[in-house]
C-alpha positions in Angstrom: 96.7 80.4 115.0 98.4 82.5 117.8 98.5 86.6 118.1 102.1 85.8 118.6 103.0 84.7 114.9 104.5 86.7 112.0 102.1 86.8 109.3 102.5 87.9 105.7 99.4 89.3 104.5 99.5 89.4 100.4 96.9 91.4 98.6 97.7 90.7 94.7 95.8 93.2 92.6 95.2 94.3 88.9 96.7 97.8 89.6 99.4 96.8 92.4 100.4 93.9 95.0 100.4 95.3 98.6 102.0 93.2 101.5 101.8 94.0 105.3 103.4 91.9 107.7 102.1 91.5 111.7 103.7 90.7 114.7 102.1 90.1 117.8 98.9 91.5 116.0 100.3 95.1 114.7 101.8 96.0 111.2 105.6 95.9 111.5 106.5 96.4 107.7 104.3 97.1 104.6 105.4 97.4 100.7 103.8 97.8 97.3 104.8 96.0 94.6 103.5 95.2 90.5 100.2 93.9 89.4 100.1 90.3 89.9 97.1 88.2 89.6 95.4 84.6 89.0 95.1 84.4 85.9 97.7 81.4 85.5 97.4 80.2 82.1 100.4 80.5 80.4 104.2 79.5 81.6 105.1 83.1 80.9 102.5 84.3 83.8 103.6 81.6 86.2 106.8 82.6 86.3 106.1 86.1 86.4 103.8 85.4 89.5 107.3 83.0 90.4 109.3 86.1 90.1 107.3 88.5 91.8 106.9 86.6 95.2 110.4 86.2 95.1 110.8 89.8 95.3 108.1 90.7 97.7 110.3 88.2 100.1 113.3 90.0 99.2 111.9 93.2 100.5 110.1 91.6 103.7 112.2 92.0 106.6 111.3 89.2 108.8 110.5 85.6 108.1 107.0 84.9 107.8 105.2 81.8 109.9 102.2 82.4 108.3 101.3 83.7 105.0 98.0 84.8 103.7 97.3 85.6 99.5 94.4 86.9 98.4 94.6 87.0 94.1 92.5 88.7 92.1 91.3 86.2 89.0 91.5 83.7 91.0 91.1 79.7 89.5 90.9 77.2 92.0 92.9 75.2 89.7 95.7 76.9 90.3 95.8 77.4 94.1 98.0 74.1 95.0 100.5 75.8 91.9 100.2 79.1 94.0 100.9 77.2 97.2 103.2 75.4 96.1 105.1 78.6 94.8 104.7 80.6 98.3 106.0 77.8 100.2 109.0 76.9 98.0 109.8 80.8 98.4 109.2 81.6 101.7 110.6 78.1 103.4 107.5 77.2 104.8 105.1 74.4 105.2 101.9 74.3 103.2 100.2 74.1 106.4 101.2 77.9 107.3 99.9 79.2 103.5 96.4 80.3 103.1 95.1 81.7 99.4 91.8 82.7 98.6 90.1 85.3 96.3 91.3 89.4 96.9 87.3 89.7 97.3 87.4 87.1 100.3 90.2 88.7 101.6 88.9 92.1 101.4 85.2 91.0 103.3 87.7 89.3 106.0 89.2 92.8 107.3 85.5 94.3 107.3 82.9 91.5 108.7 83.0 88.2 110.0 81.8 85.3 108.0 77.8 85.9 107.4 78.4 89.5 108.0 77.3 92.3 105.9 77.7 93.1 102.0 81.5 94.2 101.2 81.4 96.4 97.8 84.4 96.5 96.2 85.5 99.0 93.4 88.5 99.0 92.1 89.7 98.6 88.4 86.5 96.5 87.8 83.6 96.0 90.7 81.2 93.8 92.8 79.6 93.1 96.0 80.1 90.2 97.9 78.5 88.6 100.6 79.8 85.2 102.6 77.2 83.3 104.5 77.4 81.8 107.9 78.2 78.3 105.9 80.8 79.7 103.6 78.8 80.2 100.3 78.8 83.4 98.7 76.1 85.8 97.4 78.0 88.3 94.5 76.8 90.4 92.0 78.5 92.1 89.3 82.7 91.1 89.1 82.0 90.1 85.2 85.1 91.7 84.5 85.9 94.9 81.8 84.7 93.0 78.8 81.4 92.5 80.3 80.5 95.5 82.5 82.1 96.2 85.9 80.5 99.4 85.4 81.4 102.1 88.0 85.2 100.2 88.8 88.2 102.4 87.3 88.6 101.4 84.0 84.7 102.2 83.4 85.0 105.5 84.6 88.3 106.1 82.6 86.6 104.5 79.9 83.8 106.6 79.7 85.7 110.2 80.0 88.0 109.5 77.4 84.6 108.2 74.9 82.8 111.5 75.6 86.6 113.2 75.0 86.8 111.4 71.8 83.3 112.1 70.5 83.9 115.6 70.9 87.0 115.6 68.7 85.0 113.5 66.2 82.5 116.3 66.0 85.3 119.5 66.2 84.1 120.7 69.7 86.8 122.6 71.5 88.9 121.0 74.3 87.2 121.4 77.3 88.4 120.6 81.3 87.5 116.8 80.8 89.5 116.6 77.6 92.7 118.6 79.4 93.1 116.1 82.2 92.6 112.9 80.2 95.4 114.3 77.6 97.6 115.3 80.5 98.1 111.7 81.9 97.9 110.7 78.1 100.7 113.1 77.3 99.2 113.6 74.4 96.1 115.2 72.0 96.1 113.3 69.2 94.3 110.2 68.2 97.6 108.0 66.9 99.5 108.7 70.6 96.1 108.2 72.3 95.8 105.2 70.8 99.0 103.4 70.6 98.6 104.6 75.0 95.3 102.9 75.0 95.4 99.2 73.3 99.3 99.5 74.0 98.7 98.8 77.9 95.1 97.5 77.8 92.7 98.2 80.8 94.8 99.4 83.7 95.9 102.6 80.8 92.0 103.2 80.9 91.9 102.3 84.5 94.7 105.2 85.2 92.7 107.7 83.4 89.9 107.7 86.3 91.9 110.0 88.7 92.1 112.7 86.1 88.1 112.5 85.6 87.4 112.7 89.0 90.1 115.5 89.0 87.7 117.0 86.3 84.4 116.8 88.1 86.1 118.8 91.4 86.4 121.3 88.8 83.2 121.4 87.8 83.3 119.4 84.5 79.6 118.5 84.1 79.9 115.3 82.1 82.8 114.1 84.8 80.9 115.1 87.4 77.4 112.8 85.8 80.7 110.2 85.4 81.0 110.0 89.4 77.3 110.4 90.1 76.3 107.5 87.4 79.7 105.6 89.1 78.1 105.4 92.4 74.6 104.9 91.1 76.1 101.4 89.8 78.0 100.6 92.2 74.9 100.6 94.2 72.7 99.0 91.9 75.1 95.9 93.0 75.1 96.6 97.0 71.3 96.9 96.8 70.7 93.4 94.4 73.0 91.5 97.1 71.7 93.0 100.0 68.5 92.0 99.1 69.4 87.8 98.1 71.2 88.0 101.4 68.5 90.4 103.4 71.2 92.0 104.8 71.1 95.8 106.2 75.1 96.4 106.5 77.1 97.8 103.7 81.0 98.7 104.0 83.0 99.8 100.8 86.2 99.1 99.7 88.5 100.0 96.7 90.2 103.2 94.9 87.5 104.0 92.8 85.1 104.9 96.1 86.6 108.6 95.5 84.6 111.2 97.1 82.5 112.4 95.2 81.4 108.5 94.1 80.7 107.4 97.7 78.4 110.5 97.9 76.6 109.1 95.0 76.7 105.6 96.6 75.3 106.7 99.5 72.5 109.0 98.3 70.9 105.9 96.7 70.5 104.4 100.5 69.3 107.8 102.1 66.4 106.9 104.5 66.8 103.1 103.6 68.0 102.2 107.5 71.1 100.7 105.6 74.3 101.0 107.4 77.6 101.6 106.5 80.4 99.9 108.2 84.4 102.1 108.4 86.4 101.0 105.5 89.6 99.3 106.6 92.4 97.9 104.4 91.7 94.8 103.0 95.1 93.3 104.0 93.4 93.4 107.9 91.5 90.2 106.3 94.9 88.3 106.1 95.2 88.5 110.5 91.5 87.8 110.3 92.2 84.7 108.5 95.0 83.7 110.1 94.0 83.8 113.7 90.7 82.2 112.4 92.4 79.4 110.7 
């Protein structure tokens, strides 16, 4: 596929959608837009996938030739559906759509197929490797009822659990408590908990800006959060690194604040492991294109 074209890169995602569009290989226009992801099941979430891309065109200035999704949840089942959608909204052939997995999309923009080991951390987490032939290597990606420990909603998870366990036990309010109840907007149980199971995992997910905002502060326990975050998180680098016997590590996603790459990084310290720039994870959609 030419340089030449415009190309929609898509990047649907359990916290936002971002879209960037390229001309002649540099980023012309870019927007945000709601979560929107693969999980497909029900008419009410196919037409709420329907809707959204019908917005994200309305706010794209330029016909696409091209576009690229990557959708977090991903069933192949429902890929011709999601093509089918993308080309009946954006005019084009099925030809000119590409969707794969957010993961594949994000390991696109950092390495070339058989590359190095992308891990990702965002509202949940994994590491992912694609070899020469197209096959992957993962580990972790279980989603929130499982583990994704070290991913956004684990970390909010477990600053509001050591918040609530104080109050359980009459401890005072400390720095940890004051953040979570801030984005909360409230101290008591009934409002924390109609906030909580109201909006499901990305209200936890929110709440890991305010921990990390703790452990800056010198929170102890948010600070272990952060440090036991990154420990995780590289727990799953390491176990595909080793399947693949790879040596190149890039990271990608919100939840690599600072002070959880540190910890990420600490756990490779001396191993001759490298770690490749982060880029955005919408690069991946040019990456695919021009490689399609």
């Amino acid at each position: 596929m030419s340089v030449d074209r415009v190309i929609l890169g898509i990047d649907m995602g359990a916290s936002s959608s971002k879209w960037v569009l390229f001309a002649g290989g540099e980023v012309t226009a870019s927007g945000v837009y709601a979560p929107l992801s693969g999980h497909l099941y029900t008419p009410e979430a196919r037409q709420r996938l329907a809707e959204g891309l019908a917005e994200i065109r309305a706010a794209v200035p330029a016909p696409p030739s091209a576009v690229v999704v990557g959708v977090t949840g991903l069933q192949t089942d429902y890929i011709p559906t999601i093509i089918e959608m993308l080309s009946g909204t954006f005019h084009l052939p099925q030809t000119a759509l590409f969707v794969t997995d957010d993961l594949h999309l994000a390991y696109a923009a950092h390495f070339p197929t058989g590359g190095g080991t992308l891990v990702y951390a965002g509202t949940g987490s994994m590491a992912y490797h694609r070899t020469a032939v197209g096959g992957t290597v993962r580990a972790g990606g279980h989603g929130y009822l499982i583990d994704d420990a070290g991913g956004a909603f684990w970390q909010g998870r477990q600053g509001l659990k050591a918040v609530l366990r104080d109050l359980d036990e009459g401890q005072g309010q400390g720095l940890l408590a004051s953040k979570l109840y801030g984005v909360i907007g409230s101290q008591h149980w009934p409002d924390i908990r109609a906030h909580i199971y109201g909006e499901g995992r990305a209200a936890l997910a929110r709440l890991a800006p305010a921990v990390y905002a703790a452990a800056v502060e010198g929170d102890p326990r948010a600070q272990y959060i952060q440090r036991r975050a990154g420990e995780e998180l590289a727990r799953l680098g390491r176990v595909v690194l080793d399947r693949s016997g790879g040596r190149e590590l890039a990271l990608c996603g919100g939840s690599f604040n600072p002070l959880v790459r540190a910890a990420f990084c600490a756990q490779f310290a001396g191993s001759g492991v490298r770690l490749a720039p982060t880029v955005s994870p919408l690069l991946g959609a040019l990456a695919l294109a021009l490689a399609d």
